[in-house]
N, C-alpha and C positions, 0 to 999 in steps of 0.2 A: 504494500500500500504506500501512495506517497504521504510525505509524513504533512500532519496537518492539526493545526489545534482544535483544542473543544470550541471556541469562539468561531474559528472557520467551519466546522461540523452544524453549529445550531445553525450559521449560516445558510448552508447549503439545505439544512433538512426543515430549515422554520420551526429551528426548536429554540428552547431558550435556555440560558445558562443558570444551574443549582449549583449553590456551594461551589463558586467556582468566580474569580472576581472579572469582569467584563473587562477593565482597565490591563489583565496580563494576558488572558484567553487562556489561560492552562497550559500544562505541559503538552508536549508534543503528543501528537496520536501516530503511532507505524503500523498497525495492525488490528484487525475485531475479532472477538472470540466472542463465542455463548456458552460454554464452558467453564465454569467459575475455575475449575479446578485447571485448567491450563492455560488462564489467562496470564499472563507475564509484565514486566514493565513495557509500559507506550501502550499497552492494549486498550481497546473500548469493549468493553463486555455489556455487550448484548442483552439485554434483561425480557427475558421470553418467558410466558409463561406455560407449562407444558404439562404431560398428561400428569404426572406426580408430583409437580414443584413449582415455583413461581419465579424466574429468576430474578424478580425485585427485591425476591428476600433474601439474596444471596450477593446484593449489590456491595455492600458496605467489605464481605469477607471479599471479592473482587478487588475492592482498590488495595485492603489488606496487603494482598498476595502480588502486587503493583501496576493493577489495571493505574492511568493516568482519571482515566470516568467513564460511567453510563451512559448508556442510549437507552434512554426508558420514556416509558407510557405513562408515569405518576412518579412526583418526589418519591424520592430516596432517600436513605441516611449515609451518602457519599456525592463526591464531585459528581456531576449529571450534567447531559444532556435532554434535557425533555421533549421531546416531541408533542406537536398537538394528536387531538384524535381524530381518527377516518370513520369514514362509515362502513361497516362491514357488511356487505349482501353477499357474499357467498361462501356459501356452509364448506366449501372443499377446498378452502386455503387452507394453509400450513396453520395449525391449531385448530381451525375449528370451532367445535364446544367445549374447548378447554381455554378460552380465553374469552369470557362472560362478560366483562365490558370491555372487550376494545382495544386494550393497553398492549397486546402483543403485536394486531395488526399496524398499531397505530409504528409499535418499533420498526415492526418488518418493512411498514411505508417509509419510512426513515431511512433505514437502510438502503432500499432502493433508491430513493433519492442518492445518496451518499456512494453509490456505485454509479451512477448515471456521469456526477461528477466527475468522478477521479480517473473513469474511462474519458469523459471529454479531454481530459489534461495530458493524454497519453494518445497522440497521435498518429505515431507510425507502431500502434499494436495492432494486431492481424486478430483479429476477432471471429471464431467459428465457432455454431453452435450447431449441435447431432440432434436428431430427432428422429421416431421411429416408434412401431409398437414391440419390435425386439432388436438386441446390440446394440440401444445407446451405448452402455457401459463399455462395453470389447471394446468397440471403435473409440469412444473417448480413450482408453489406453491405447488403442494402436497408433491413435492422432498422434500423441503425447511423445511415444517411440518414434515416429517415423522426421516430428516436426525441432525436438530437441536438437539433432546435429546441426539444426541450421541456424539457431538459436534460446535464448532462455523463453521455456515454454511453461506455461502452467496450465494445471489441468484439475477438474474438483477430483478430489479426495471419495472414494466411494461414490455414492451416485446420488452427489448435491443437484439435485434439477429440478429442487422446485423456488417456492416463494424467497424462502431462507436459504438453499444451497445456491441460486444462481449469484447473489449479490455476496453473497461470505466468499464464494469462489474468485469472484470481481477482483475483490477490494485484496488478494495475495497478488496482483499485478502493480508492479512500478516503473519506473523507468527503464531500469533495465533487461523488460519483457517485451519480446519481441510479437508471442503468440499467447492467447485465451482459447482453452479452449471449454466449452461449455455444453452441457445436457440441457436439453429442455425438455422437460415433461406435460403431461396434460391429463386431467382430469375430466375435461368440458371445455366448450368451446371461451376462445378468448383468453384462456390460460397460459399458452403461447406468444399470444400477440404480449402478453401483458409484462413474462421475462423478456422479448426483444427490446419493448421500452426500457426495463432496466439496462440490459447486454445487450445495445443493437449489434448484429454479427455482421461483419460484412459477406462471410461466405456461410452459407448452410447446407447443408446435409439432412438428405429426410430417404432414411434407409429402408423404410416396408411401411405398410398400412397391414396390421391385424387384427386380430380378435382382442388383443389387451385391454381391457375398459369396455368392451362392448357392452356388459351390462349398465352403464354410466350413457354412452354415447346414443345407444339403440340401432347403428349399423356402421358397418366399414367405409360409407361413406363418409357417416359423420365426424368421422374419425379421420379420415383422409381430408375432410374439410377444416379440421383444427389443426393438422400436424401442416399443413397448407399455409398456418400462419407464419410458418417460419419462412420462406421463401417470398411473403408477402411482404415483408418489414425488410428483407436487402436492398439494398441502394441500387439504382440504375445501373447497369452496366460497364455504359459507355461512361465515367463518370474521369478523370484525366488525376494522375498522379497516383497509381496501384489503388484507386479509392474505388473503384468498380466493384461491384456487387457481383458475386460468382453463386447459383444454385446447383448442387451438386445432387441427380436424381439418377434412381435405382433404375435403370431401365427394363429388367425385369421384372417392375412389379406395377401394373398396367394404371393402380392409382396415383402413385407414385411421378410417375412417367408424366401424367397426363397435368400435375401442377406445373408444365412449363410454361401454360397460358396462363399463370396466376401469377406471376414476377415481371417485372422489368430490369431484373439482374441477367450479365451473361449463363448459360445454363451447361454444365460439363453432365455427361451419364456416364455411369460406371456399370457394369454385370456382364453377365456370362454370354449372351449374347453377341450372333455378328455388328451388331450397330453399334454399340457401346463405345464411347470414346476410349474409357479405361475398364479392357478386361482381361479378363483370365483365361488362359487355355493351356491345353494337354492336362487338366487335371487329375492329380492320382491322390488315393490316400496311405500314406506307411503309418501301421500302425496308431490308424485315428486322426494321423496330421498328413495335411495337404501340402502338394508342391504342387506348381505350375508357373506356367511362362507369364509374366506381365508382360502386356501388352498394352503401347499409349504414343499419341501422336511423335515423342521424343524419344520413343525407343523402345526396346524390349530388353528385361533380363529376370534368373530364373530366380524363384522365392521357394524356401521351405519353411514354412510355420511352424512354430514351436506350438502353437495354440490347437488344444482338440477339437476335431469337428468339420463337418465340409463346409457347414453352413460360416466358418469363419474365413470364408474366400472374398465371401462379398462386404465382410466388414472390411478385410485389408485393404480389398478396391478402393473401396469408402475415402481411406486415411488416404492412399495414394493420391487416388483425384485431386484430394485437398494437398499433399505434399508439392507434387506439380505445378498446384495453382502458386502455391508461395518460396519455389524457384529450387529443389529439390531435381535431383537428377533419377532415371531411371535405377541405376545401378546401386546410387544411395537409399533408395526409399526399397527398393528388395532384400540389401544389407539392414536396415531399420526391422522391416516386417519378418525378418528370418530370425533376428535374435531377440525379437519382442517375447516374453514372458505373461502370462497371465499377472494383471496387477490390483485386481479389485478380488475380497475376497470371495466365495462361494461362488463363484462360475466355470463352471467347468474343471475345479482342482481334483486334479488327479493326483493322488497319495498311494503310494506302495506299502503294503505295511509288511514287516521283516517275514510274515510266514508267506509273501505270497499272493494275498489277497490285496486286490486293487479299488480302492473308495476315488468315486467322482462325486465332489462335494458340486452341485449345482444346484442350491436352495436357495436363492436369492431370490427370483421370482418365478413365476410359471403364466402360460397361457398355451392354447392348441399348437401353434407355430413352434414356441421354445420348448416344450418340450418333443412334440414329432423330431426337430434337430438333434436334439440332446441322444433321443433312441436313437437316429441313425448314428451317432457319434461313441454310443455305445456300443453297436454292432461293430462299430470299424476297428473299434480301440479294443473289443475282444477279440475279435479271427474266430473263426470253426470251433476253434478249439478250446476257449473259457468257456464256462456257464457264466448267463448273466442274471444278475436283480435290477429290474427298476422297483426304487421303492418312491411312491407315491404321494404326493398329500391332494391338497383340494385346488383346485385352478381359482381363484376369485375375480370375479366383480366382470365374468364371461356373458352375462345374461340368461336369458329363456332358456337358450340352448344349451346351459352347461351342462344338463345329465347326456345331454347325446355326444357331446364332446369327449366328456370324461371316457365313457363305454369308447369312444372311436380311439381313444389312445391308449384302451389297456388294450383292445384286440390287436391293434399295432403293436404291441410292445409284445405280447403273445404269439403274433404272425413271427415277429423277430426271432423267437427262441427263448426269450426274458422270463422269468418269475414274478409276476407282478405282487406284488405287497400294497396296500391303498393304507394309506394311514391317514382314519379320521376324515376316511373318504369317502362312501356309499357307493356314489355316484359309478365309480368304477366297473358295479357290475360283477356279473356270473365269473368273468375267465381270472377276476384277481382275489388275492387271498384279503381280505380285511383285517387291520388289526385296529384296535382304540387310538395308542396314542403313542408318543414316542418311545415310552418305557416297553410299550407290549413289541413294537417293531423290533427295537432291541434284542429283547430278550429269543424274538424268531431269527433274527439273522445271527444270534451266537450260537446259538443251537445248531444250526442250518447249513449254515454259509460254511464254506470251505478255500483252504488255501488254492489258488489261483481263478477263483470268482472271481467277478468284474460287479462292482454294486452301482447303481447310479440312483443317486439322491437329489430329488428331484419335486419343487412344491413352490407354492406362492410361499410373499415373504411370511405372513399373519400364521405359518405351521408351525413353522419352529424349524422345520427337519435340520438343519443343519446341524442338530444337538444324534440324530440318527449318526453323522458321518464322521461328528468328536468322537460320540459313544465306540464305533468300530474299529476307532484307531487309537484308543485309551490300552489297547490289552496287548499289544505290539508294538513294537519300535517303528515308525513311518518313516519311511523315505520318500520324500516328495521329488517329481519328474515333472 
């Protein structure tokens, strides 16, 4: 963050200064945290209030630990910035009904202000934002890999993409950041639109339109009409001095494709496809991971992913287009995507444990698409020759259709040769075993499971499962691959 006092903060956010005298402005600010407990000296700790805690009550132990002051919705008993208050009309911003009058939104509006700024002040950062109903995350870390050699890049942390993750991600950019790169998520429509106001991007990426939120949105167009907003808020094109707006779309995936009429930014495609400006060919898989030829207007050279999965060809593409655009060589950006690592936790970690037995921790989230991919990437990463688990939990916020979805993916995971396990799943159906909860999962795959199984773990985030693929690797030594 560029550094900047409380007195320039109330400025910028139309808040006013507490316990803080107007004549010095305060000590410097370099950083925001919401975290009392990692707040540091120059920090502004964030005072949210959230599902178990309030963090106005946690303000004063902030400046304690050397936050410099607040950003809050109400006096405090420390230096503060106060913000006024907004009006809250919708229920699926970041808190919710856990912020009863107001005081968190009124922060997080604050905030946004306060990123809007300090991106205006930083003019030759290259600003991308990802969007999609599956692979924000992979691609935000592919972006991250591929865009680092060329410069200091920053990237959110897990998968900051919404109200609170876009702008906390913002404000870790200073002058000597060349690249942002940023997730945008969506609940409903205008959600999108509303992080570009914070983080206008100048380039965007919108990698599929699916099922994610369909019970929220009610169809995949509506959904393709919000993820739409990202490529609406680019800047013109033709715009002179690398200021040109680039929309980067999936040409494989026909809604995707079709938001070219929805921008007045230049538009690059990437996918598997002959048309594609940036794609992939001769694809193979070794052992779950993909090599093939990149291919792009500046050249061709061959890429072997570290990353499990076929399905992560088209997120490499993704990062590539974008590398391209911001002056990346073919050759560099294959070297980038060859030695990229999984960097966000529970997607797709693949763990050895010393007898044997292979855990694919991918619990982070679920819908029909992520995990259909996940099983194929399970089949790839076993061979003939493992037996494999999917073990299951409950897909969320799918809609009407989710009992026929859920049944469509255990018979697929069943056609594959898999053991299905549904945990806390119903929906699943005749061909899977049901168990209650994570402990009873447990207690079947220790019984069960054997050395040189392949498990994949596999759930929206509200399951938990991830506590399945600790559990498996608690009674063995893991060695992670």
């Amino acid at each position: 963050m560029i550094e900047m006092t409380p007195a320039e903060i109330a400025a910028v956010t139309g808040g006013r200064l507490h316990r803080i005298a107007d004549d010095a402005g305060g000590d410097p600010v370099t950083a925001v945290e919401f975290d009392s407990r990692r707040v540091g000296p120059g920090g502004l700790f964030l005072a949210l209030p959230g599902a178990r805690a309030d963090g106005h009550d946690f303000a004063a132990g902030a400046v304690a630990r050397g936050a410099t002051a607040v950003l809050a919705g109400r006096e405090v008993d420390a230096p503060a910035v106060v913000v006024p208050p907004v009006e809250v009309r919708d229920a699926h911003t970041y808190l919710g009904a856990v912020d009863p009058d107001g005081t968190g939104a009124a922060v997080l509006a604050g905030l946004g202000r306060l990123a809007r700024h300090v991106l205006g002040a930083l003019p030759g950062l290259a600003v991308v934002g990802v969007t999609g109903s599956a692979g924000k995350t992979s691609t935000k870390d592919l972006l991250a890999a591929v865009l680092a050699p060329l410069g200091p890049t920053v990237a959110p942390p897990e998968s900051f993409n919404n109200e609170l993750g876009t702008p906390y991600t913002a404000l870790r950019a200073d002058a000597s950041t060349r690249h942002l790169v940023l997730e945008f998520s969506a609940r409903g429509t205008g959600h999108i639109a509303a992080l570009c106001a914070v983080a206008p991007p100048r380039i965007g990426v919108v990698l599929n339109v699916g099922s994610a939120h369909l019970g929220e949105f009610g169809s995949r167009a509506a959904i393709a009409q919000a993820k739409g907003e990202l490529v609406e808020a680019l800047p013109p094109g033709d715009l002179p001095g690398g200021r040109g707006g680039v929309a980067v779309l999936n040409a494989d995936d026909e809604l995707v494709a079709a938001m070219r009429g929805r921008t007045s930014a230049r538009v690059v495609t990437f996918g598997r496809g002959e048309g594609a400006d940036v794609r992939a060919a001769d694809v193979v898989l070794d052992a779950g991971r993909a090599r093939f030829t990149l291919l792009t207007p500046a050249g061709s050279a061959p890429v072997a992913l570290r990353l499990v999965g076929e399905h992560q060809v088209s997120n490499a593409l993704a990062a590539a287009a974008v590398a391209l655009e911001l002056g990346a060589t073919p050759d560099g950006i294959a070297e980038a995507l060859s030695a990229a690592t999984p960097a966000s936790r529970w997607r797709m970690e693949v763990t050895d444990r010393a007898d044997g037995l292979t855990v694919v921790n991918d619990a982070y989230n679920a819908n029909p698409e992520s995990v259909r991919a996940a099983l194929s990437a399970l089949s790839a990463l076993a061979g003939p020759e493992r037996r494999t688990w999917a073990v299951l939990g409950p897909m969320a916020e799918i809609g009407d259709g989710a009992p026929a979805e859920h049944a469509a993916v255990a018979e697929r995971a069943r056609a594959d040769g898999a053991r299905v396990l549904a945990v806390g799943a119903p929906d699943y159906g005749a061909v899977a075993e049901h168990v209650g909860d994570v402990d009873a999962a447990l207690q079947r795959l220790r019984a069960e499971a054997r050395p040189g199984d392949v498990v994949l773990v596999k759930a929206s985030r509200s399951a938990g499962l991830e506590r399945v693929a600790a559990g498996l690797l608690t009674t063995e030594g893991p060695v992670s691959r």
